[in-house]
C-alpha angles and dihedrals in degrees: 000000000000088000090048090053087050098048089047090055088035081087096238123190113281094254094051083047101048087052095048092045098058091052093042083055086049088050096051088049097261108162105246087248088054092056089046094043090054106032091031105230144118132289093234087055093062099043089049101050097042070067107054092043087054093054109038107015127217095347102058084067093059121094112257097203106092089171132239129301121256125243102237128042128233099266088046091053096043088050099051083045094056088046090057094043090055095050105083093207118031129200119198082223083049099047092045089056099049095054086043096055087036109040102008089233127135121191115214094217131050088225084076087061089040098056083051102055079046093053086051090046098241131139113229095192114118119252143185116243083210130032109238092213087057088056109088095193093056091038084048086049100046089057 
């Protein structure tokens, strides 16, 4: 019970809480309606997780999804950064191109890119170096 109480004040994430907190609520007597009156879940939660807290402990109630590597590492990541930061105009082709030929990695969504030019803190959105309504022939030529 003593390592249930410290995981639950370790500030786990919601979900791991959530979890610990139901069985900790077993645990202390509480009736099965009472636990999904006050933390708002299912029947079946509760009971599944009481299981797998008598099985496996503490660590059953962790998350087991830690995510995906990245494609590229910190200092990769860190090198193609600097590089943005030195170009004074950027182009996405231009970007694609350089990690290939870098790095030979290809992302399969633009987003990746994206998150990069943000990280660098760069706007890829296309812009105009002039803007048409300041230019008096092309406005005299629209009317």
């Amino acid at each position: 019970m003593k390592e249930l109480i410290d995981f639950i004040q370790g500030n786990p994430d919601k979900r791991e809480l959530k979890r610990a907190l139901a069985v900790q609520m077993v645990i202390e007597s509480y009736t099965h309606s009472q636990i999904t009156e006050i933390l708002h879940v299912s029947l079946g939660f509760v009971n599944k997780w009481k299981y797998i807290f008598v099985e496996q402990g503490v660590a059953g109630l962790k998350l087991k999804y830690q995510g995906s590597r990245g494609y590229l590492d910190s200092k990769q990541k860190q090198a193609v950064i600097e590089w943005l930061k030195q170009k004074d105009y950027w182009h996405l082709n231009e970007l694609k191109e350089y990690i290939e030929d870098s790095f030979n990695i290809a992302f399969e969504s633009n987003q990746s890119y994206y998150d990069l030019f943000k990280e660098a803190s760069i706007s890829w959105k296309k812009t105009q170096k002039k803007n048409p309504r300041k230019d008096e022939e092309l406005v005299a030529k629209k009317n």
